[in-house]
C-alpha positions in Angstrom: -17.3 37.7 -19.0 -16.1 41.2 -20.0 -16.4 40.3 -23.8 -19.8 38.7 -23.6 -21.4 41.6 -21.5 -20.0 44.1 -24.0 -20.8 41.8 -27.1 -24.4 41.3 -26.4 -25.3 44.4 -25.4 -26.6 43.7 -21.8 -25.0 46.5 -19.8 -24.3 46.1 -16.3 -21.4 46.2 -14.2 -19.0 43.2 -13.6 -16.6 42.6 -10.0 -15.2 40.3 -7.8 -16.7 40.2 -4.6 -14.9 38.9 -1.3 -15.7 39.5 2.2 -12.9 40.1 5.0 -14.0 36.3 6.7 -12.7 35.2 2.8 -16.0 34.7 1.4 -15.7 35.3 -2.6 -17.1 34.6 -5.8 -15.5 34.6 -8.8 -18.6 37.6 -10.4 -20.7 39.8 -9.9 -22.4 41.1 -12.3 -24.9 44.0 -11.9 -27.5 44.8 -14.0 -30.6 47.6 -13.6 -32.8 44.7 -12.0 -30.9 42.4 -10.2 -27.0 41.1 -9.0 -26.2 37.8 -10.5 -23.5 36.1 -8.9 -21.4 33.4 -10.9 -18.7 30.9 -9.1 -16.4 28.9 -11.5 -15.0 25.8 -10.8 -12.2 24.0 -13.0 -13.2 20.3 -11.6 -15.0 18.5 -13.6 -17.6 17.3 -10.1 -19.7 19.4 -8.5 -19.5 19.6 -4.2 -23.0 21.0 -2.3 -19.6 23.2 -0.5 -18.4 24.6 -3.8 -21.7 27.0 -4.3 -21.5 28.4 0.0 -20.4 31.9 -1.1 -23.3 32.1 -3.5 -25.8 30.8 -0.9 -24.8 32.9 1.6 -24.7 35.9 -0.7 -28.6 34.7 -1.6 -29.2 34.8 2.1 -27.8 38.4 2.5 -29.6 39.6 -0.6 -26.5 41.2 -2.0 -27.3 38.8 -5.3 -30.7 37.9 -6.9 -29.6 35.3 -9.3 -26.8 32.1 -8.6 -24.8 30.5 -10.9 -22.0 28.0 -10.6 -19.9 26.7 -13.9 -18.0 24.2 -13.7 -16.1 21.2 -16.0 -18.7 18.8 -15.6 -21.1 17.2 -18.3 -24.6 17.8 -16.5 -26.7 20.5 -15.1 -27.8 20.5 -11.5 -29.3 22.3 -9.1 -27.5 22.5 -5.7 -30.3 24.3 -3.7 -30.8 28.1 -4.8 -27.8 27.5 -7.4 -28.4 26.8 -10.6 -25.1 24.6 -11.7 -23.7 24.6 -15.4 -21.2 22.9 -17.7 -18.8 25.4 -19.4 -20.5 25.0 -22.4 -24.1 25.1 -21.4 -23.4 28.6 -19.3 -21.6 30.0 -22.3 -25.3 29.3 -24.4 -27.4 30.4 -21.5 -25.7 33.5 -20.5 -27.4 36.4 -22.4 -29.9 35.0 -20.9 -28.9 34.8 -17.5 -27.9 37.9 -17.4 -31.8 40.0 -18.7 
């Protein structure tokens, strides 16, 4: 994540964010705009329970944008989270992340 914000240019500031209850996601990546916040999964399914943090994080405002990756083959959409394969997120994510 690092390399790509770097390599493309886009700016922003990248963390970890985790909440005392244990609430975390994987990124968080700030930009001028908006917070996008990116949750990776290694399985290759996709659980509504996987993308929680994100949705809560929606719900609190602290993020704008959500994003889940994971092993999968197809995109999805699990309410507010828009949900990747590896490889799609890795061609989407300059883009993501204007």
């Amino acid at each position: 994540m690092r390399l790509e914000c770097s390599h493309t240019a886009v700016g922003g500031e990248l963390s970890y964010y985790r909440t005392a209850a244990g609430v975390e996601v994987d990124f968080i990546w700030q930009g001028p705009e908006r917070a996008v916040g990116i949750e990776v999964k290694a399985g290759s399914a996709w659980r509504r329970g996987d993308g929680a943090a994100l949705r809560e994080l929606l719900e609190r405002r602290v993020i704008q944008t959500a994003v889940a990756v994971y092993g999968g083959e197809h995109a999805a959409k699990d309410g507010a989270v828009r949900v990747l394969p590896v490889t799609a997120f890795l061609e989407k994510l300059p883009v993501l992340l204007r």
